[in-house]
N, CA and C atoms as a LAMMPS dump frame, in Angstrom:
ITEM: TIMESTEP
0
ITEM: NUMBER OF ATOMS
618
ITEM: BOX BOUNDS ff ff ff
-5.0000000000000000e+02 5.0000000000000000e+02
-5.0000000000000000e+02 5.0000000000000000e+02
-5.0000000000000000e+02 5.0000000000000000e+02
ITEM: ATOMS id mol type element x y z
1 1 1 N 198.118 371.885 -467.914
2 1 2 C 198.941 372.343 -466.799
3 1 3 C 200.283 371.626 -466.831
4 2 1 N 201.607 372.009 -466.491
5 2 2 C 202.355 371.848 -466.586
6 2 3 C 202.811 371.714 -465.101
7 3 1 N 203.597 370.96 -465.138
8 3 2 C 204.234 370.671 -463.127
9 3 3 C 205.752 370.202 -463.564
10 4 1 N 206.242 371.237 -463.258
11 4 2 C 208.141 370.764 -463.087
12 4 3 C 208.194 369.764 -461.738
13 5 1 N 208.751 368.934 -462.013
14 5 2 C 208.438 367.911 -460.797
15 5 3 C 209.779 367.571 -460.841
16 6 1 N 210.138 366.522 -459.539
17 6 2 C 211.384 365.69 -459.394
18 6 3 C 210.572 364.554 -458.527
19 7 1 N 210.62 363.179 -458.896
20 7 2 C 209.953 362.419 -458.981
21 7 3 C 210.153 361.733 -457.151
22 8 1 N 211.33 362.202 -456.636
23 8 2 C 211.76 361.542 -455.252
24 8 3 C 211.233 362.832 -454.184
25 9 1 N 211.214 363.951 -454.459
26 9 2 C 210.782 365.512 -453.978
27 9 3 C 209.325 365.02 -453.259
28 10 1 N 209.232 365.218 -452.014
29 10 2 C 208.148 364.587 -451.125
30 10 3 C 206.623 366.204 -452.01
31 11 1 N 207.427 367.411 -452
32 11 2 C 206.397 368.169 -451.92
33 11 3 C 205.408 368.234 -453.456
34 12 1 N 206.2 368.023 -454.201
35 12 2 C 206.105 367.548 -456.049
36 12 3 C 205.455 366.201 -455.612
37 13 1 N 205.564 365.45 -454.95
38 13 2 C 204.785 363.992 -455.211
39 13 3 C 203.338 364.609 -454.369
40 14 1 N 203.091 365.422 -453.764
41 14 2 C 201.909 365.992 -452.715
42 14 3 C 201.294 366.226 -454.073
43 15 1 N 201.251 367.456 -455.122
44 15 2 C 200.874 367.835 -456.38
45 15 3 C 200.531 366.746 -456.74
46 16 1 N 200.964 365.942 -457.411
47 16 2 C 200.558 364.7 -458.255
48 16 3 C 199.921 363.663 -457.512
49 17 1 N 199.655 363.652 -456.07
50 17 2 C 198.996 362.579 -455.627
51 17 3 C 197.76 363.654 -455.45
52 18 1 N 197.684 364.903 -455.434
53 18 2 C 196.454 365.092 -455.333
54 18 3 C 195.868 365.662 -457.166
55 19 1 N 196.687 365.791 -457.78
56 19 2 C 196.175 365.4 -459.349
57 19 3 C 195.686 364.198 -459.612
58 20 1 N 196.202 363.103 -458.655
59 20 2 C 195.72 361.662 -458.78
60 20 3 C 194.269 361.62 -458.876
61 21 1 N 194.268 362.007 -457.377
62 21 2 C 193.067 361.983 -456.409
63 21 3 C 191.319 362.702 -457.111
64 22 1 N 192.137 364.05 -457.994
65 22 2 C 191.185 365.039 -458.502
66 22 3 C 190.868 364.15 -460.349
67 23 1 N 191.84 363.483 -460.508
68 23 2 C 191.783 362.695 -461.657
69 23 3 C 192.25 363.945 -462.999
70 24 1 N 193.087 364.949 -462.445
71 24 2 C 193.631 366.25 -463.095
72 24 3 C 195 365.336 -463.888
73 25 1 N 194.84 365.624 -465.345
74 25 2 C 195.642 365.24 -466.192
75 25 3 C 197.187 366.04 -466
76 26 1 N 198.607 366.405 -465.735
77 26 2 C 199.202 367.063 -465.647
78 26 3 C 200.301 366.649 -466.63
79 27 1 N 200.799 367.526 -467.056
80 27 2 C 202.145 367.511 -468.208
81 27 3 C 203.31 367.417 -467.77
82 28 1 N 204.236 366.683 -466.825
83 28 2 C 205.362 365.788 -466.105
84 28 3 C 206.833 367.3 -467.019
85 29 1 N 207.326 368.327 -466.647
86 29 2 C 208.705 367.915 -466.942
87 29 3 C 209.885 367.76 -466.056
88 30 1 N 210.43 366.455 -465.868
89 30 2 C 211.104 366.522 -465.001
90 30 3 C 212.308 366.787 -464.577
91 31 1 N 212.621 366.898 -463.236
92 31 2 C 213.729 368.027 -463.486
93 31 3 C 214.905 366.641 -462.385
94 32 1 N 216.114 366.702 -463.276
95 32 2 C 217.255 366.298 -462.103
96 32 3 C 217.754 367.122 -460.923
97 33 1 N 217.38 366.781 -460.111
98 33 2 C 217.932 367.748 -458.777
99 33 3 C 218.839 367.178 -457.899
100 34 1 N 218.691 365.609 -457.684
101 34 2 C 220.227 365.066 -457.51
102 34 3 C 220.706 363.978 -458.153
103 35 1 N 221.504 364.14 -458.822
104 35 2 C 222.867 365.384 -458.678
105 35 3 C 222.988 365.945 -459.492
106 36 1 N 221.731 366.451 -460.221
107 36 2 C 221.616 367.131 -461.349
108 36 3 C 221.578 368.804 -461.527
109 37 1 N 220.931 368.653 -460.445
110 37 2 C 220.903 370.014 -459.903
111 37 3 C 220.285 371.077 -460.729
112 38 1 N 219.016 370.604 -461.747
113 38 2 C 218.475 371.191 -462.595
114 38 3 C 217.317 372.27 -462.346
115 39 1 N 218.013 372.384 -460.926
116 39 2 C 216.664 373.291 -460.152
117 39 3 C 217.641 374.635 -460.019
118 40 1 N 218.634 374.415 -460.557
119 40 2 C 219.818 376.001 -460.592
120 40 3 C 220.333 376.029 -461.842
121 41 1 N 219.328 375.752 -462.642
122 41 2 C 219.885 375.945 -464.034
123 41 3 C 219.099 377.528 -464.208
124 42 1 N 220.088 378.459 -465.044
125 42 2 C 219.049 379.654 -465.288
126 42 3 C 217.518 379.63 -465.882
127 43 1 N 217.135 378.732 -466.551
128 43 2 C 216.124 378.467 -467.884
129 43 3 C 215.344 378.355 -466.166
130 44 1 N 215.444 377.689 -465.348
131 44 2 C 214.458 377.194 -464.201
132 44 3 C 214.24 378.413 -463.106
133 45 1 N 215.581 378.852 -463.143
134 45 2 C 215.488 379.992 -461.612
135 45 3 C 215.072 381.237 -462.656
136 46 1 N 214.474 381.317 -463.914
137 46 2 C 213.974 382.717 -464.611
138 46 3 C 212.44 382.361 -464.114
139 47 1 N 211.888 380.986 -464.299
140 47 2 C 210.729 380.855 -463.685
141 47 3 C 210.107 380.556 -462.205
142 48 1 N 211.408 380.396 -461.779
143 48 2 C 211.164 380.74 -459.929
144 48 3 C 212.443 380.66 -459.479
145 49 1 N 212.339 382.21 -459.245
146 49 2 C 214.019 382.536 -458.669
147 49 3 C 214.347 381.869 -457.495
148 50 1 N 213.44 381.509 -456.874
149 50 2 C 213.567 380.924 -455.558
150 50 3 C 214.252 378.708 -455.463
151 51 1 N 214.123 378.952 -456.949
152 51 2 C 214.985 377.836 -457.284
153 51 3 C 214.336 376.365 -456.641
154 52 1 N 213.082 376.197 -455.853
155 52 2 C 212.321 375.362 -455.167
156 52 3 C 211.338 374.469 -456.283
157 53 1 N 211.084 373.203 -455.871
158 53 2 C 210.042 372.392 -456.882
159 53 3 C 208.905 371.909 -455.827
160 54 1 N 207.838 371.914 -456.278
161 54 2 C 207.716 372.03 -457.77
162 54 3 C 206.795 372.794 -458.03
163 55 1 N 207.026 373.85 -459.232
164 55 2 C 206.428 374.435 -459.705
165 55 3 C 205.208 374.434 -461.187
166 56 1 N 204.181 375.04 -460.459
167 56 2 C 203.038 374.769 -461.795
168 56 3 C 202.885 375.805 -462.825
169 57 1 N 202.499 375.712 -463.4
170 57 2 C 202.035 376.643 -465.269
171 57 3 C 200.908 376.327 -465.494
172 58 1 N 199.558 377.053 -465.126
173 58 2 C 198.763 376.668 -465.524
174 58 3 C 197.77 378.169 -466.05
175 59 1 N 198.005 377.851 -467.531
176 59 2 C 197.739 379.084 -468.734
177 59 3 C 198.884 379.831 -468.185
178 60 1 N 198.505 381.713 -467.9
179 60 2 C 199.562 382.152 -467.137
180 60 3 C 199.971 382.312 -466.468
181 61 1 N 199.145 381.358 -465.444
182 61 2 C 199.857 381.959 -464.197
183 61 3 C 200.861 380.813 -463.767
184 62 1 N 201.989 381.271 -462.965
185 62 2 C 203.152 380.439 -462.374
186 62 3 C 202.484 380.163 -460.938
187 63 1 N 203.002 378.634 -460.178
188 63 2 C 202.683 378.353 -458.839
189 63 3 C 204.162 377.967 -458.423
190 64 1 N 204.705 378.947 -457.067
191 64 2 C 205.878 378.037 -457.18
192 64 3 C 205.986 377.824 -455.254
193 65 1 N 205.03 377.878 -454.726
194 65 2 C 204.768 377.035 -453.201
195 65 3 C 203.709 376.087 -453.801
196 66 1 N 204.363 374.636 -453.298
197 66 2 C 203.608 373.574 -452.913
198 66 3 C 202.015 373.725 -452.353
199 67 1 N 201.987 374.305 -451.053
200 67 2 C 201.092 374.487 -450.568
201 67 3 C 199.979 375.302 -451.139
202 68 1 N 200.424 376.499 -452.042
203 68 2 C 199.516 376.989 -452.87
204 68 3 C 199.297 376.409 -454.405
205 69 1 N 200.018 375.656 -454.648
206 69 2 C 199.543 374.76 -455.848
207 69 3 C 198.266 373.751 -455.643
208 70 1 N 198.553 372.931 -453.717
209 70 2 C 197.44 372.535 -453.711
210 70 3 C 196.243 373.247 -453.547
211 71 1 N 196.343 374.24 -452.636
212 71 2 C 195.403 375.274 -452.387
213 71 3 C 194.543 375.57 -454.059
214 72 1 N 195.309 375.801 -455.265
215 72 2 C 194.594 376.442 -456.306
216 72 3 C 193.921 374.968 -456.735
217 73 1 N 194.95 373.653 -456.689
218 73 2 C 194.257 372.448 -457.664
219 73 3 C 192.524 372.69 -456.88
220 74 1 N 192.689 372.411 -455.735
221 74 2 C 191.667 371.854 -454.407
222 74 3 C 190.17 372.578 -455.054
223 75 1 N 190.47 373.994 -454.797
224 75 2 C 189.833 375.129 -455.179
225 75 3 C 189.3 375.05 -456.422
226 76 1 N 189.849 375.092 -457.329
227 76 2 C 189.828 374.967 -459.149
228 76 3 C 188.908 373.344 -459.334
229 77 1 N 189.004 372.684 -458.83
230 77 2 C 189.093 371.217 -459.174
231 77 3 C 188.345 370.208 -458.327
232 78 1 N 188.123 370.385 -456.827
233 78 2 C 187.47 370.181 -456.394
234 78 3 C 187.637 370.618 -454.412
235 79 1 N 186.058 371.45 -454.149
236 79 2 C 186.599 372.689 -452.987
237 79 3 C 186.293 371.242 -451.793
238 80 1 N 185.956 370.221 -451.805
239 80 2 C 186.062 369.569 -450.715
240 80 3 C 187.176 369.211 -450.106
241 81 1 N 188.343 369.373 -451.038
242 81 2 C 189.142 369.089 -450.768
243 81 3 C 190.526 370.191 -449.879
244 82 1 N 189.637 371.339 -449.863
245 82 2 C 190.097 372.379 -449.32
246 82 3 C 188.732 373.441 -448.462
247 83 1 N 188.702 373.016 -447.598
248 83 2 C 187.802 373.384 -446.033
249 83 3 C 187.847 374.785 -445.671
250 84 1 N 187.719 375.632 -446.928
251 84 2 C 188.227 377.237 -446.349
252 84 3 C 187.621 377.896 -444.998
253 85 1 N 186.477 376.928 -444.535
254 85 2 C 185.614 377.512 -443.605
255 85 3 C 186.296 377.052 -442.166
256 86 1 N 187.309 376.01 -442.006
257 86 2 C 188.033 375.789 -441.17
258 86 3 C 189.207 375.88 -440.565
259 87 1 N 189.658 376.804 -439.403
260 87 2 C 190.803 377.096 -439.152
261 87 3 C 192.055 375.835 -439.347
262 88 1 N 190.914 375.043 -438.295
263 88 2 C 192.181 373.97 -437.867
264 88 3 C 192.781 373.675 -439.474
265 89 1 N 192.432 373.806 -440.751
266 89 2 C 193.044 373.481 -442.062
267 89 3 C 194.816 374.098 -441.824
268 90 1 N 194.529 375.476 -441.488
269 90 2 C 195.926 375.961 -441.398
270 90 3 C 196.669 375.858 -440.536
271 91 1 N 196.736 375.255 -439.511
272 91 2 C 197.421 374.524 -438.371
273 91 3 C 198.085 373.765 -439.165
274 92 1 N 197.179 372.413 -439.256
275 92 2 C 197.912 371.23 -440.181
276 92 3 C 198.787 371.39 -441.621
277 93 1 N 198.565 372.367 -441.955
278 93 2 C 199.289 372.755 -443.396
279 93 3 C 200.832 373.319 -442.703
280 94 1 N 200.4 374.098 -441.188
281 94 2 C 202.186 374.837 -440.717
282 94 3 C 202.504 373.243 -440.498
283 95 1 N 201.86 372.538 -439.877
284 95 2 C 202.651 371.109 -439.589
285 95 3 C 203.164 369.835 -440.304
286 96 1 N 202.604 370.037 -441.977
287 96 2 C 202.796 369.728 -442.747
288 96 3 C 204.604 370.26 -443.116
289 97 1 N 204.016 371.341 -443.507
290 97 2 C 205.752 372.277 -443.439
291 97 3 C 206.509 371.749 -442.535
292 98 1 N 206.37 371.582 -441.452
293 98 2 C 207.627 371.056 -440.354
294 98 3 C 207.774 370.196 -440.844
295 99 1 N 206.839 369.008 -441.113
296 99 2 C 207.174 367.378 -441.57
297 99 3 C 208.098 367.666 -442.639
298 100 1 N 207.617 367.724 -443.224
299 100 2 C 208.893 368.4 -444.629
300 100 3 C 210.38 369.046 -444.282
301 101 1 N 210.224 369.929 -443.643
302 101 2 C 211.172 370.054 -442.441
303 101 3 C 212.49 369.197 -442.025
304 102 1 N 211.49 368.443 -441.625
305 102 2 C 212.119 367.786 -440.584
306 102 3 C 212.409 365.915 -441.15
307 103 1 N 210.987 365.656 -441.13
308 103 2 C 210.881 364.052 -441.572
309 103 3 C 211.323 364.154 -443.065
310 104 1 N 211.104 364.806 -443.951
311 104 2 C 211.139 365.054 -445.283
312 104 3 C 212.763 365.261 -445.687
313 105 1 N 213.331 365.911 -444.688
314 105 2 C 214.773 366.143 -444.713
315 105 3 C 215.225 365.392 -444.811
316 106 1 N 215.055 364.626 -443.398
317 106 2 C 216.112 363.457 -443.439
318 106 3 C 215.941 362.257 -443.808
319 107 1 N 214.906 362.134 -444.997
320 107 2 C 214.889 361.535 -445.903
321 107 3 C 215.765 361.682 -447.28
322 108 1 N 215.88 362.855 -446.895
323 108 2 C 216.699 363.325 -448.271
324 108 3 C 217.971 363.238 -447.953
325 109 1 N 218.528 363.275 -447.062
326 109 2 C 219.805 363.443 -446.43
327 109 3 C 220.117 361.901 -446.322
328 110 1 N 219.318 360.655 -446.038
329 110 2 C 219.739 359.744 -445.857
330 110 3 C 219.64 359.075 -446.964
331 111 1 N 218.804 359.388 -447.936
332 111 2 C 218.814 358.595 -449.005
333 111 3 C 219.695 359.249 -450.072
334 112 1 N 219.585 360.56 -450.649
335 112 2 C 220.157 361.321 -451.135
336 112 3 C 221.508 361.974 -450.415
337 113 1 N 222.163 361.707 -449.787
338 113 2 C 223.308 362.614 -449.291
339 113 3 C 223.215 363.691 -449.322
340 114 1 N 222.09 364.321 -449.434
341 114 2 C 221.81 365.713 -449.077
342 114 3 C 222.115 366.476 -447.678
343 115 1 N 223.112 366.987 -447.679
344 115 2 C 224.424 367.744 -446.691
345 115 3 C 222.965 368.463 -445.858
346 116 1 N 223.019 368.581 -444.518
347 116 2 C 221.942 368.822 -443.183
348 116 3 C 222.577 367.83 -442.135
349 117 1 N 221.896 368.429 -440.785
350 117 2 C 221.763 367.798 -439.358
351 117 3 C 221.219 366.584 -439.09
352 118 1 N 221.294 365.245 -439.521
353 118 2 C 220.257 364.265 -439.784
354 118 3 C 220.15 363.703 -438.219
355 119 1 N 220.559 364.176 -436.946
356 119 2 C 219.959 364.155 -435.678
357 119 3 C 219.396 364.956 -435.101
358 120 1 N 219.115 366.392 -435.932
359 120 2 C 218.027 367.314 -435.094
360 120 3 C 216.647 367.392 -436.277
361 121 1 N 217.217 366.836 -437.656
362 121 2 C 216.057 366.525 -438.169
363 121 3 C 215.161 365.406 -437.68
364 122 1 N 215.813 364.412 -437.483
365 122 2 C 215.121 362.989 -436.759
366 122 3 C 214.534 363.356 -435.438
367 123 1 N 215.102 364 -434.819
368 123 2 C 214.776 364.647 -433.122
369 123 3 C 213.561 365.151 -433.416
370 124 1 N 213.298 366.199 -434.15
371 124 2 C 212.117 367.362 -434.937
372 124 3 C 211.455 366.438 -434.841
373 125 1 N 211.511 365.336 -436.379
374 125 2 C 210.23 364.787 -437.016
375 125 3 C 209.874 363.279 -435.799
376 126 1 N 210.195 363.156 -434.632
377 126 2 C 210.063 362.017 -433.88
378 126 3 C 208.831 363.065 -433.092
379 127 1 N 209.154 364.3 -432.501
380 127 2 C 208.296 364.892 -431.331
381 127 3 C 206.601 365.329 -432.564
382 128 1 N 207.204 365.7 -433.868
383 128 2 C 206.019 365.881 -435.008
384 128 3 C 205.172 364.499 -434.876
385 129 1 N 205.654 363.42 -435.154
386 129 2 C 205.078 362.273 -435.095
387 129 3 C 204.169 361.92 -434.36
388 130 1 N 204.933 362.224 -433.551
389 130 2 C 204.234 361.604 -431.848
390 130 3 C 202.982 362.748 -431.421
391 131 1 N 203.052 363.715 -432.175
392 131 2 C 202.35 364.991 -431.451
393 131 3 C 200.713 364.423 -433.125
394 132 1 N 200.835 364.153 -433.75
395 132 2 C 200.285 363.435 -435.172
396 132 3 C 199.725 362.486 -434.584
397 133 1 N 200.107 361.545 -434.415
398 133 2 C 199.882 360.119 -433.965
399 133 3 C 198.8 360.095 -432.63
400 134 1 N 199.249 361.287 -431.624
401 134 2 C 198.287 361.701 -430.304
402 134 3 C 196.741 362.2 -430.823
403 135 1 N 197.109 362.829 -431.861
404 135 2 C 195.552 363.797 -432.471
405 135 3 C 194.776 362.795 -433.421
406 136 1 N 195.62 361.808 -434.107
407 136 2 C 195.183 360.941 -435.024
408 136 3 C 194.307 359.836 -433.769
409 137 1 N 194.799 359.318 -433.162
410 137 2 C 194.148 358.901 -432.128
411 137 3 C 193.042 359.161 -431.375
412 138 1 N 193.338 360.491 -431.28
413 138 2 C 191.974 360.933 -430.548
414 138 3 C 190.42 361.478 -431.467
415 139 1 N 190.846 361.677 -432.939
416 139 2 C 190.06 362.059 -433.914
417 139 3 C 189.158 360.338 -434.356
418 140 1 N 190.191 358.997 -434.331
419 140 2 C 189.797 357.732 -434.467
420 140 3 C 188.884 357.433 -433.675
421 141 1 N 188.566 358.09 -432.525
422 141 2 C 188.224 357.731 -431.117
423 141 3 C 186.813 358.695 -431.336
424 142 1 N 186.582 359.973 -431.725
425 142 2 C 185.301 360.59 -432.157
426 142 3 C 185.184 360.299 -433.726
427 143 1 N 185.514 359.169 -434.258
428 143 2 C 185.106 358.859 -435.168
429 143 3 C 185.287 359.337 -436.834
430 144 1 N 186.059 359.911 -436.613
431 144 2 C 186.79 361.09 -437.884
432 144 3 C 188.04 360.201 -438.029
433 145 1 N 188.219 359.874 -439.301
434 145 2 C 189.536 359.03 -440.014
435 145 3 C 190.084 360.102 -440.732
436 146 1 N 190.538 361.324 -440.784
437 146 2 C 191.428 362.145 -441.359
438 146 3 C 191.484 363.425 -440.384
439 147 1 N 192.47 364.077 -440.857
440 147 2 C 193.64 365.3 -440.129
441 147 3 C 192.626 366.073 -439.372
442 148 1 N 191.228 366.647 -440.477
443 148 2 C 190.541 367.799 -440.368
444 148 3 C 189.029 366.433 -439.854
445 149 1 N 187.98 367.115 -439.221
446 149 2 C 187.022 366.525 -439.124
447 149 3 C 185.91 366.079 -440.022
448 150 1 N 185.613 365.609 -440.299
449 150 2 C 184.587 365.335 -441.475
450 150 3 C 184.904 363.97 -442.232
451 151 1 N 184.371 363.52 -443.02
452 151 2 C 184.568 362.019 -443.762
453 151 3 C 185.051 362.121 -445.249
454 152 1 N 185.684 362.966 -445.297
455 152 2 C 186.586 363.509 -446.354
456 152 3 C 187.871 363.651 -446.787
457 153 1 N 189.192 363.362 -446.881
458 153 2 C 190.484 364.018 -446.675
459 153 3 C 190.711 365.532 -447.495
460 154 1 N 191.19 366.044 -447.054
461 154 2 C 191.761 367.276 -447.48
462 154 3 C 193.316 367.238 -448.067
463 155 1 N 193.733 368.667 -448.281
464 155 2 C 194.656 369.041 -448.793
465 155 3 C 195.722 368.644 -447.342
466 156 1 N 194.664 369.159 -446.147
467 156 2 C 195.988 368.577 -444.991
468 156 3 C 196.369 367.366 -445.01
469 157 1 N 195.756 366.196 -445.307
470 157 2 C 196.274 365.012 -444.923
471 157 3 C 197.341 365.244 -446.29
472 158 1 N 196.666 365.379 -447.651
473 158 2 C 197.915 365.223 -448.444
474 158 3 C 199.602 365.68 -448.166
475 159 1 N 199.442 366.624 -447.636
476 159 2 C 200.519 368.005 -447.56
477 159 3 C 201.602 366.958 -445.786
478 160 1 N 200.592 366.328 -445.259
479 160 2 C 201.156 365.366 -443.821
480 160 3 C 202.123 364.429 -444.399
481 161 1 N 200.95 363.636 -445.546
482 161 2 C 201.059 362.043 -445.854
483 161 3 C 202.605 362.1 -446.797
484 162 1 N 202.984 363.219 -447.207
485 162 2 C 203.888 362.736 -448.1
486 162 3 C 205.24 362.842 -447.523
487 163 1 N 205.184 363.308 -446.052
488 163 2 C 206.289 363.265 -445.258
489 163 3 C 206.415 362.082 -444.878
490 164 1 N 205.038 362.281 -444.012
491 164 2 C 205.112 360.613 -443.26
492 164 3 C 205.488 359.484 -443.814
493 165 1 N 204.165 359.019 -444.528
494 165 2 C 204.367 357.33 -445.617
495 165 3 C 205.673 357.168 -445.728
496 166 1 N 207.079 358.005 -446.543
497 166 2 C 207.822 356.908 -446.251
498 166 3 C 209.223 357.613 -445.278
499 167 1 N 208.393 357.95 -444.054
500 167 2 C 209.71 358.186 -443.059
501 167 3 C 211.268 357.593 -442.619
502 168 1 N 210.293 356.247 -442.928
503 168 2 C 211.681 354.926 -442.635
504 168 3 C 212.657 355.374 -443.847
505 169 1 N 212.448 355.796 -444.774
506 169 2 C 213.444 356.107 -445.654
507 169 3 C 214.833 357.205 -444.751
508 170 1 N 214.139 357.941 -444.13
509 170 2 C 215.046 358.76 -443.309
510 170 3 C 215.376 358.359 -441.781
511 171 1 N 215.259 357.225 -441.587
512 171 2 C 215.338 356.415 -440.603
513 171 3 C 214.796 356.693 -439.362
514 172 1 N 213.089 356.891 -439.394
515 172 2 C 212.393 357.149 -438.15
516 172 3 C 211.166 355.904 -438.797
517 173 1 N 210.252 355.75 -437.611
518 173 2 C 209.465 354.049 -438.015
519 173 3 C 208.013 354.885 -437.676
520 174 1 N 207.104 354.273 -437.886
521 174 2 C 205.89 354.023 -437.493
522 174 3 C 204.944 352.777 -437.045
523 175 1 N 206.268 351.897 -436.695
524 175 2 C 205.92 350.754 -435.631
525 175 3 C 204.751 351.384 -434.704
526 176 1 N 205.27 351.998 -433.371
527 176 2 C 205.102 352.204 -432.713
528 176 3 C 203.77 353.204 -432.798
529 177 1 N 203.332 353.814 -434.186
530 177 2 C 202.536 354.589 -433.927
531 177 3 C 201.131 353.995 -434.799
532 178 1 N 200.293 353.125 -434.353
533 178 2 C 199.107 352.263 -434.904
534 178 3 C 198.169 352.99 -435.849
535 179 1 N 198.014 354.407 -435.365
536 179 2 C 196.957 355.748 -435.882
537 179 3 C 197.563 356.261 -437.189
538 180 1 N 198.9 356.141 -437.155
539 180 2 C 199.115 357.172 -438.131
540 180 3 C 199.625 355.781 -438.659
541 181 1 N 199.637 354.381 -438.648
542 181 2 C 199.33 353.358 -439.824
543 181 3 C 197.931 353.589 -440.672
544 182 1 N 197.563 353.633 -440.08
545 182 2 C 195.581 353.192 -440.403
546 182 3 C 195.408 354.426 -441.48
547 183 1 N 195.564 356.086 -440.826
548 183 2 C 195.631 356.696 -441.407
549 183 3 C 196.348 356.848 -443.052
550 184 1 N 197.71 356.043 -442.882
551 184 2 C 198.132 356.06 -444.556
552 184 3 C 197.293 355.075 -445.019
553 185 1 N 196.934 353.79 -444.206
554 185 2 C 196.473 353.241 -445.201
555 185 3 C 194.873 353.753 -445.963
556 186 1 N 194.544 354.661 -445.207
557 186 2 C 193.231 355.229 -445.748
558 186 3 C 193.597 356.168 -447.081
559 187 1 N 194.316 356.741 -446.922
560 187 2 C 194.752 357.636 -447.747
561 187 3 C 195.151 356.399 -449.036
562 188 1 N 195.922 355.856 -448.934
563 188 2 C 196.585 354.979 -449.99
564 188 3 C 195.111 354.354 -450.884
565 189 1 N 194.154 353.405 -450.252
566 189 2 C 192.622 353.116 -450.23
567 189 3 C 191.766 354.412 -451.347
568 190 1 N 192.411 355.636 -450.837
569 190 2 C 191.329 356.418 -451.459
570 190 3 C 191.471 356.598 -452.828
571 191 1 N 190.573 356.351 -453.761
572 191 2 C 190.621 356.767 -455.623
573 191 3 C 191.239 358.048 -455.955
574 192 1 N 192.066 356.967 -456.738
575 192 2 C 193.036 357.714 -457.485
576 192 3 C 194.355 357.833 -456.871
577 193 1 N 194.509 356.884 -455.946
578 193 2 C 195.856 356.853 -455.112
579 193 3 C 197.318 356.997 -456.304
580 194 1 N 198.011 357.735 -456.094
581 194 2 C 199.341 357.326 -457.099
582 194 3 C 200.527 357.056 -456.318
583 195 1 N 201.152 355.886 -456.61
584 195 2 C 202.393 356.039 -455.195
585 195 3 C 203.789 356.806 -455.953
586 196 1 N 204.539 356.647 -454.929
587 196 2 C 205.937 357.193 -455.419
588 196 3 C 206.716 356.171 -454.311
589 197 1 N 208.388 356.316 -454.824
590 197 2 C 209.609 355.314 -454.646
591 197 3 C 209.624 355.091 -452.912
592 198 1 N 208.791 354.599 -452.4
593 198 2 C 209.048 354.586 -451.136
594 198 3 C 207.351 354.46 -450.206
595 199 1 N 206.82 354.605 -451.136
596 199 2 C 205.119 355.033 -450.82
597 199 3 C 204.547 353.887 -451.64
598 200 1 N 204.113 352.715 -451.482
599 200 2 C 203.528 352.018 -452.104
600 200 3 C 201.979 351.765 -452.138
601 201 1 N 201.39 351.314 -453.433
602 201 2 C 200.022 351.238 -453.439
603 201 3 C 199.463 350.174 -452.31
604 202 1 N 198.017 350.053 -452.096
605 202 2 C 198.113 349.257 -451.102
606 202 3 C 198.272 347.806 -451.879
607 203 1 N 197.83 346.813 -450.671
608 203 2 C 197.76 345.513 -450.666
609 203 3 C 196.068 345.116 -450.738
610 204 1 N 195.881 344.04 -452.106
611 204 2 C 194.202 344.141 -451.767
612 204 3 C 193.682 343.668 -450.859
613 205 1 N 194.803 342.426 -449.816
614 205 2 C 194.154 341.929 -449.051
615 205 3 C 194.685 342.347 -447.782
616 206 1 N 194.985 343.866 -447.793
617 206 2 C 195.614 344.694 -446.529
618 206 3 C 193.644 345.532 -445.865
């Protein structure tokens, strides 16, 4: 399988942390997108006009939404990791999208100078947080440590976690929010963790 990736791209690091996770070997080519901008080169927009990363190749078929790349790894590779029998899955996947949105933006915007609103993105991903952090809480409280119920993580926490973990990059904190600490650090904990520039592995004596 092949994954056009960009190594700072929150939704491309979702793919590869759950290739981590599945222990799925993937073939890296990576693409400059800033300021390279190798995601509008023709050779790239012939294989997804939509010009977005990251996109998979796996035999023939093309994947070029995030969300359905994890959807096929999950499926293909391992189905615990995708809960088809549960609604609430697709809730958290639209809220995933906002994080990306929103927290994911203005990460990019603050670290990358990537031209956007970086006070109605921060505004967005503060009320996302807090609305995360309320459910994470109350799921800690009936005893469930991830997004969806059960003693498992899913594709939702992945598709959450790669907004969240490193928000402070786009200058919003998770001081203040104790649940959705605990929560990365579970995720980080779980085999086959892979980090990226801002997302670090854990601490052994964390």
């Amino acid at each position: 399988m092949i994954l056009y990736d960009a190594h700072h791209v929150a939704p491309a690091y979702a793919v590869r942390l759950l290739a981590g996770f599945l222990g799925l070997p993937l073939e890296l080519q990576g693409m400059d997108v800033y300021p390279g901008h190798d995601d509008r080169s023709d050779e790239f927009l012939a294989l997804n006009p939509l010009g977005t990363l990251p996109v998979l190749v796996d035999g023939d078929t093309v994947f070029t939404d995030w969300q359905e790349i994890l959807a096929h790894l999950a499926l293909a590779h391992g189905p615990d990791w995708y809960p088809a029998t549960d609604p609430a899955l697709v809730g958290w996947l639209g809220i995933a999208r906002d994080l990306a949105a929103s927290a994911g933006a203005a990460r990019l915007m603050q670290t990358f100078c990537v031209p956007g609103d970086l006070a109605e993105a921060k505004a967005q991903a503060e009320r996302l947080l807090d609305e995360v952090e309320r459910r994470m809480w109350f799921a800690e409280r009936a005893g469930h440590g991830w997004l969806l119920a059960g003693t498992h993580p899913t594709i939702a926490d992945i598709a959450a976690f790669v907004s969240i973990a490193p928000c402070e990059d786009g200058g919003l904190s998770l001081r203040d929010r104790p649940a959705l600490r605990r929560w990365c650090d579970r995720v980080r904990f779980h085999p086959g963790f892979v980090p990226m520039s801002g997302v670090f592995p854990p601490m052994a004596n964390t």
